[in-house]
N, C-alpha and C positions, 0 to 999 in steps of 0.2 A: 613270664613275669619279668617286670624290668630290673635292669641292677638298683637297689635304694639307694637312699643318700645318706651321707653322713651325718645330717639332722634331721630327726625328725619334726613335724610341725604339728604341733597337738591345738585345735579348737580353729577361730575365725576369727578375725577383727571384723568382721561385717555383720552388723544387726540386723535383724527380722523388722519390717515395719511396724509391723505392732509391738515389738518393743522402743522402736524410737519414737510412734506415736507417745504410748504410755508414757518413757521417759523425760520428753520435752515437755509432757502434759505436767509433770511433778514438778520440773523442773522453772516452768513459766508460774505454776502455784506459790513454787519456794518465793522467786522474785517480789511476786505481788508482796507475800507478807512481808519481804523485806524494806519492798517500799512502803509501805502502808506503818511500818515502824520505826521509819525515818519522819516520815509524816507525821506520826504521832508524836514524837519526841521535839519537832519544832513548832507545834500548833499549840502546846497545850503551855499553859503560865508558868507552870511551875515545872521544874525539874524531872522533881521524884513521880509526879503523876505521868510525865512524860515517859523518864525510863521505866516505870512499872508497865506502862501500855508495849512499852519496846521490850520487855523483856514476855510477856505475853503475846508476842507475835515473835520472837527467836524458838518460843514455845512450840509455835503452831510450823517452824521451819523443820523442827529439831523432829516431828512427827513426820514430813515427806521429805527430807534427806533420804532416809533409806530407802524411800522407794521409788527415788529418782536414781540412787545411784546403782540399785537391784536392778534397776534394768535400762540403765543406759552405759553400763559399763561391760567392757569384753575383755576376757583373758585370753590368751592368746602364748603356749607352751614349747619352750623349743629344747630337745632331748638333743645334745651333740656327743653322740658315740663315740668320737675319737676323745675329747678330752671328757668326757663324764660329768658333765654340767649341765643343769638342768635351770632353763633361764626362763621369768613368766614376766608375761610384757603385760600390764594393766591399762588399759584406756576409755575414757570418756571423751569422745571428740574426739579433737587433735591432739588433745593431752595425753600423755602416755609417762608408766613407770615401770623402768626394767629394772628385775631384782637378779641377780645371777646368782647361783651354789653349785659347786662341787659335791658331786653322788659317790665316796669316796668305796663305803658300805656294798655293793651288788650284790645279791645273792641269786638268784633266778629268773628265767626268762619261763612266764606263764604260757600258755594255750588253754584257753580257758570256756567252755560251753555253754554258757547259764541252761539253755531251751532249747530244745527242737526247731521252734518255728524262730529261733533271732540269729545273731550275727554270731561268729566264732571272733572272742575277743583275743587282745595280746597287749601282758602286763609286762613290766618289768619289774618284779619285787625288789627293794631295799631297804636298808637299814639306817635311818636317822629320826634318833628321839622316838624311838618306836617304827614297827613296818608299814612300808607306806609302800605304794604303787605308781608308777606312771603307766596310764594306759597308751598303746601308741599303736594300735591300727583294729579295725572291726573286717575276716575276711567272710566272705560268703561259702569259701570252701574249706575244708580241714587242711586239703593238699595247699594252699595257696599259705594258710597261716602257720605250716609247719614247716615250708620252705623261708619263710619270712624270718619264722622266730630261730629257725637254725641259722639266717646267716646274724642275725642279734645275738645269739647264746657266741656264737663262735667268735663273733667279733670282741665283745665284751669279756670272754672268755671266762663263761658262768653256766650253769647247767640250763638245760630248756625239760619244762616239767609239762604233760599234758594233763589238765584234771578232767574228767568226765563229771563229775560232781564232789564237792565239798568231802573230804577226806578218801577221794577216791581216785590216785595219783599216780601216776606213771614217768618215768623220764627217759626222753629220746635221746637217741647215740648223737651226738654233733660230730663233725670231719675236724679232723684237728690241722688243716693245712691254712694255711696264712692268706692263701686269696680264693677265698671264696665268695662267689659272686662279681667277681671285679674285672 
């Protein structure tokens, strides 16, 4: 296995074509109403009929926003182990918003099973406003995710727990030497 990095990269900025179909298709819809309620607002005589027709196409916007932005937007998760900050980059397009936070809380590095036939996952448990998770890699093997999550637990310097299923918990010895993996 290679040595990790000190961040991990949780998800893709890169869309599936059928979601950027779909998206642009919501997206070109939004447009029309909005022009089509500019249009109404300077064709018609009077004012208030004008912005009543405009406010009934903001209507008909305010119903595919969501689901232009459901699916022409990507998250995109960066976990940095050395400083404990957990940063998500939001984008549409070329547009992008990074949020950054300090994961001050750590409590446990997961090994976690759901099934026989899927992936062995690996969380990071913590603690802000309730326990929350960052998932940060799917291995095919136990040996691969148990090497992974020891050098996470040790780095982090937090316990590594294996669950075999939902209250049925074990926790692995981690090496307490300072370079591991490096």
């Amino acid at each position: 296995m290679q040595t990790p990095s000190k961040i991990i990269v949780i998800g893709d900025d890169k869309l599936p074509i059928w979601r950027l179909v779909i998206g642009g298709l919501a997206f070109s819809i939004l447009i029309y109403f909005l022009i089509e309620g500019i249009i109404d607002l300077y064709q018609h005589p009077s004012i208030a009929s004008g912005v009543k027709l405009l406010i009934s196409q903001l209507y008909n916007i305010g119903l595919y926003l969501p689901v232009a932005l459901a699916f022409a937007t990507t998250i995109t998760k960066y976990f940095d182990l050395s400083n404990k900050s957990l940063t998500k980059v939001y984008g549409i397009g070329p547009f992008k918003k990074k949020i950054t936070r300090e994961i001050h809380n750590l409590d446990y590095v997961q090994i976690y099973h759901p099934s026989k036939n899927s992936f062995i996952e690996l969380r990071i448990w913590y603690y802000h406003k309730g326990h929350r998770t960052i998932d940060v890699g799917r291995f095919t093997t136990k040996e691969d995710a148990i090497e992974y999550g020891k050098y996470l637990a040790q780095l982090l310097k937090i316990e590594l727990i294996y669950t075999i299923r939902p209250g049925n918990s074990e926790t692995i010895e981690v090496e307490n030497t300072a370079t591991a993996m490096n």
